[in-house]
N, C-alpha and C positions, 0 to 999 in steps of 0.2 A: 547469659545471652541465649536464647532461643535461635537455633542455626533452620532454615528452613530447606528439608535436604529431598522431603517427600520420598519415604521409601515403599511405596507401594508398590505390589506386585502388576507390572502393567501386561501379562505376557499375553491377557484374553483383552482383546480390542471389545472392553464395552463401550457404548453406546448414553450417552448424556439422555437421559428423562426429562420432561417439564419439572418434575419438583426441584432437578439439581439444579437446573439453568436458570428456575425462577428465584429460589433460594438464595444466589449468587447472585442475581441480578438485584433480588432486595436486602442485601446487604451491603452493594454498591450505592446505589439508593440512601441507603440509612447512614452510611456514613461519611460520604459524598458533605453533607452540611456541615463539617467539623473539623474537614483537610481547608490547606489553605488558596486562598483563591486561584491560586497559581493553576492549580491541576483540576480546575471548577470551571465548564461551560463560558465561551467569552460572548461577547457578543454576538458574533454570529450565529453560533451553534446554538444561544438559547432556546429559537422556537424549535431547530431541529430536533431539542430532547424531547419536548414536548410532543413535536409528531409524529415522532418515529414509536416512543413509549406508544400513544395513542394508536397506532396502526400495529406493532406490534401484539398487543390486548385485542384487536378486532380480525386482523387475518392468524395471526399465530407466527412465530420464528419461525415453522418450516418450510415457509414463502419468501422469506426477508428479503431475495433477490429482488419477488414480481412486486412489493409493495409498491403504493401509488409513488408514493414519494423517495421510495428507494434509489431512482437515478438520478435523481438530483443531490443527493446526503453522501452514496455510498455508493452504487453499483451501476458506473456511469454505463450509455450506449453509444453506439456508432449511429449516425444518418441523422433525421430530422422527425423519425418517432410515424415513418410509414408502415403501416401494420401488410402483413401480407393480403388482408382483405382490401385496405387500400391500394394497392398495388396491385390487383387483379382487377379491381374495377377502375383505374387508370389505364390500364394498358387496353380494356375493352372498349375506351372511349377514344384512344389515339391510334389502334392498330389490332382490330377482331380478326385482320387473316394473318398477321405477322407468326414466324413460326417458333416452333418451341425456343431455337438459338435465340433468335433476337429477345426473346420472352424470357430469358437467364440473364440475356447481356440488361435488357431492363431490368428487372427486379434488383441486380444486383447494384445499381447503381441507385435506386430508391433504398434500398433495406440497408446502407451499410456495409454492407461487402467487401466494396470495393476500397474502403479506407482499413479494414480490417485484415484485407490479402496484403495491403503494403504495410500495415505494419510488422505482418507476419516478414513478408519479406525481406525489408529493412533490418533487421533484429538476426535473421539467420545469415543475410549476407555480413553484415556486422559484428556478430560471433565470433573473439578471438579463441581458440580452442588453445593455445599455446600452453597456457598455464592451468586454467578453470573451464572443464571439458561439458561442453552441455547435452545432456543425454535428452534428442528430441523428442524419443521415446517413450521416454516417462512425462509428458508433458500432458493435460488436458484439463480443463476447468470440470470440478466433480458437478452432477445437476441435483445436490441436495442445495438444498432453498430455493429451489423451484425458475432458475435464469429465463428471461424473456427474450435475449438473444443471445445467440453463441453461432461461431463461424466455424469452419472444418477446410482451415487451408492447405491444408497436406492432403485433401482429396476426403470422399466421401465417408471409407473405413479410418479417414485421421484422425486425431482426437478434435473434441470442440472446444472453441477458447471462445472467452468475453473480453470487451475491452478493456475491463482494470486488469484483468491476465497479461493482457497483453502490454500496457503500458508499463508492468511492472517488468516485463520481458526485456523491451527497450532498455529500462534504468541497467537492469544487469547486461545486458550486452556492450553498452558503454563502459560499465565496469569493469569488464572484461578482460580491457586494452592497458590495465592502469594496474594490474594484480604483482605483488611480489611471489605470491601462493594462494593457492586455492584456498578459501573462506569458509569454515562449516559453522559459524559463530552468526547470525545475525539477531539485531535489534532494531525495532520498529516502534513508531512511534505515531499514533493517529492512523492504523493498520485497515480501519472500514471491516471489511467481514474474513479479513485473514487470506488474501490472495496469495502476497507474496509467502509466507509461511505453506498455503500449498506447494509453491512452487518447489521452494527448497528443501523441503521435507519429503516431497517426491524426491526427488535425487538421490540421496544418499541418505540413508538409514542414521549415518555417525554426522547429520546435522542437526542441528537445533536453533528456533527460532521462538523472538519472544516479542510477544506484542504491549506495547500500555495505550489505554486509552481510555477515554468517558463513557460511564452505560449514559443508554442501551446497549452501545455497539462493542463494548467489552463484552457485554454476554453472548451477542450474535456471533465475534470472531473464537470464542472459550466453542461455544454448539457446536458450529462448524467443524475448526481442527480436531473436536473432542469428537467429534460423528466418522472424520477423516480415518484419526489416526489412532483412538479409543481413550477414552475417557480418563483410564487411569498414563495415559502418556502426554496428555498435555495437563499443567499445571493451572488451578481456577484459583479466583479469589478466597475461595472458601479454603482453601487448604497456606494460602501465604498469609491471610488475613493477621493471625499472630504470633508470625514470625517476626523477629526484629532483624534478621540478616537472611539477604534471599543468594545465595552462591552461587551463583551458573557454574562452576568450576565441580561442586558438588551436585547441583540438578541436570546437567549434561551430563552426566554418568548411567542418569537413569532411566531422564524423562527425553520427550521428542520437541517438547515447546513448552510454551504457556504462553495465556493472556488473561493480563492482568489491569487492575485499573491504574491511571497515569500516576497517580500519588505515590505508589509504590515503587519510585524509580528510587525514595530515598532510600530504600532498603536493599537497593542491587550492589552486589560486589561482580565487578566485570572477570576477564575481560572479551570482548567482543570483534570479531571483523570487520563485520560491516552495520554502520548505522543505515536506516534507509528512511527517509520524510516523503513521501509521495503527496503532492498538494493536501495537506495537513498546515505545517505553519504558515502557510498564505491566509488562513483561517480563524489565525489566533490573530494576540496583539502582540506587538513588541520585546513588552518584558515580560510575558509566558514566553514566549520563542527565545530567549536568553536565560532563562531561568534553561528552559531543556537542555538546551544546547549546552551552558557549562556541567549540566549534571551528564549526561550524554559522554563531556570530553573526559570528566574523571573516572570511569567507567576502562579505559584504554583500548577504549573504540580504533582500529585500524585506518579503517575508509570509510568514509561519507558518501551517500549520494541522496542528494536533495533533485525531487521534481517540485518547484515552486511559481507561480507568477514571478513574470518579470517586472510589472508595476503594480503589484498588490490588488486584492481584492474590491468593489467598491466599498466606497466609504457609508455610511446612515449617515444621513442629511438631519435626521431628529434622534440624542441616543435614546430617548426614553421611548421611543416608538417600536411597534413589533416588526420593523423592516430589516430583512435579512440583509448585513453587511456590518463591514468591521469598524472600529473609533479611530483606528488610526492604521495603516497600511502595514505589512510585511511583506517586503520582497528579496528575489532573489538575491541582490546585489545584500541587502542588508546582512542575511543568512550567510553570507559569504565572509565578510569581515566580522563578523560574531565570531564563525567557525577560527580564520585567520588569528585571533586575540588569543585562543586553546590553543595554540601552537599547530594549526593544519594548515599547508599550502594546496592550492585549486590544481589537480591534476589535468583538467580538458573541461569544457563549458559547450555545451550542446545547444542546438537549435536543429533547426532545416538542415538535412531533409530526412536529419533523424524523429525530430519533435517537430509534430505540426499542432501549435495550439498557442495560448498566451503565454505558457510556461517554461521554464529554461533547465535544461537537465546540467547536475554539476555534480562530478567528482572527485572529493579533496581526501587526504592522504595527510597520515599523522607524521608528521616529520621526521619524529625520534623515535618510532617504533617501525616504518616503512622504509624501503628505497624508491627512488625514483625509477621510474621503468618506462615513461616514454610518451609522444601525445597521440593520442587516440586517433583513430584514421578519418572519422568524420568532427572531432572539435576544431569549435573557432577558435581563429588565431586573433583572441579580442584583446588590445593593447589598451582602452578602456574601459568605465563602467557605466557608458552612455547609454548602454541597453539596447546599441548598433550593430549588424554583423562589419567588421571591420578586419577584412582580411581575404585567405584564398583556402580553398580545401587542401589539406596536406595532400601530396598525394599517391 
């Protein structure tokens, strides 16, 4: 048996080249037609490969943020897409003598800002520090791949954060409340360009984080952490490709992450802290989001937190048509009794006025490997799975 242990020497932070990342990206590619359907583009995502490949070949991965199509696939925004040129020539048409104050309080409220300060806010006042300490100082979204917006809510020398940053801040803060111990294990699944892997890779040196997912975007989140945190410390395709057993137990020794493509979940020996699904399975169908999830639980995944749709994605009206949307729904509630059948009970189920959007934040806990620790300070007290708030804030 082939153990895949990557002993490389990581100690000089190189730098990923276009020959390594395209190399790895066509070899994703190449063998992508031969795995089985399960870890294969579902319906929705199909034209996504297509366009993001396509944009990726015309601007280059060291944009992948600014791509045209990038917020919509991968690297969502705040507001309704007011550029600050549009917003300078609104405010010259409703108020040419208003003064600089009022001219912040506007902009901020066209550009984004102002959903991006509460979520900042939100997330620190919700911060349990008891157990899993968040150092806010090592925080800040890096600007390789070139970000079209990023906010600086700790003031102007703070770092600058982007919406998936931030969203993915939320999920861990929620997490927070529901810890036996501190987590340095994470696994991700449908990761986009590797946010949360910044996050937790900033923090502590003795973490490690691993992403699967489908090229393109395996090779954009491999660039990224590999540009972050150097080349020989995150794990690519090209180095698991033929291994027949991938050890975290062994590559946490050496390496800082990896990202890899989703097929290779068969090759993982766990074990893991935390799973994380950030609106990913809302994405797929059914039985790929079942198929994950029991590979997921044999792994001895800790904690779950899924950010998913509450009533699933829309449906395609034609399947044989190029209209983006899924065959059949995945939603949060289904996610939840998948996870429940692997032996995990729901720690706390989030909504308002942690999560403001169609999605519901959930996190469950492995039964036989956790204790119980308590419900979170903003979860619903939901007695059903109506998809209602039905209850009162703890408080």
């Amino acid at each position: 048996m082939t153990v895949c242990d990557n002993k490389q020497d990581h100690r000089k932070a190189a730098v990923p080249d276009e020959e390594c990342w395209r190399r790895m990206l066509s070899l994703c590619l190449n063998d992508i037609a031969a795995v089985s359907s399960m870890y294969a583009p579902t319906s929705f995502w199909s034209p996504g490969v297509v366009q993001l490949l396509s944009e990726l070949e015309h601007h280059g991965i060291e944009s992948f943020k600014s791509w045209p199509s990038s917020h919509f696939w991968f690297y969502p925004l705040y507001g309704q897409g007011y550029s600050d040129e549009m917003i300078a020539d609104l405010w010259g048409r409703v108020q040419s003598d208003g003064t600089s104050r009022q001219y912040t309080w506007f902009r901020r409220q066209l550009s984004g800002a102002v959903d991006a300060y509460r979520d900042f806010d939100m997330l620190y006042a919700n911060w349990d520090h008891s157990v899993w300490r968040l150092d806010f100082e090592k925080l800040g979204e890096s600007p390789v791949g070139m970000p079209t917006q990023t906010f600086s809510p700790m003031g102007a020398n703070g770092p600058t954060l982007g919406k998936a940053y931030l969203s993915y801040l939320l999920c861990l803060s929620a997490l927070s409340h529901h810890l036996d111990s501190a987590p340095s294990r994470f696994l991700e699944i449908g990761g986009g360009f590797g946010a949360l892997g910044e996050i937790v890779l900033a923090q502590d040196e003795r973490n490690f984080y691993l992403n699967l997912d489908i090229p393109p975007l395996v090779a954009v989140s491999s660039y990224y952490l590999q540009t972050l945190f150097g080349k020989d410390s995150v794990l690519d395709y090209q180095n698991s490709r033929d291994c027949e057993l991938i050890s975290i137990d062994d590559i946490a020794k050496r390496l800082r992450g990896g990202s890899l493509p989703s097929w290779e979940i068969e090759k993982l020996s766990g074990p893991f802290d935390v799973f994380c699904n950030a609106y990913s399975f809302q994405e797929m169908e059914p039985h790929v989001v079942r198929n994950y999830i029991n590979k997921v639980a044999r792994l001895d995944v800790k904690y779950v937190v899924s950010l998913n749709t509450i009533n699933g994605k829309p449906m395609k009206t034609d399947s044989d048509s190029d209209e983006i949307g899924v065959v059949e729904q995945v939603t949060s509630d289904m996610i939840i009794t998948e996870f429940e059948s692997n032996g995990y009970e729901v720690c706390g189920r989030y909504r308002r006025p942690l999560i403001i959007s169609a999605g519901e934040l959930v996190v469950l806990r492995n039964r036989s490997m956790t204790k119980k620790v308590g419900c979170g300070r903003l979860s619903h007290a939901i007695v059903d799975r109506s998809g209602q708030f039905n209850g009162v804030w703890p408080a």
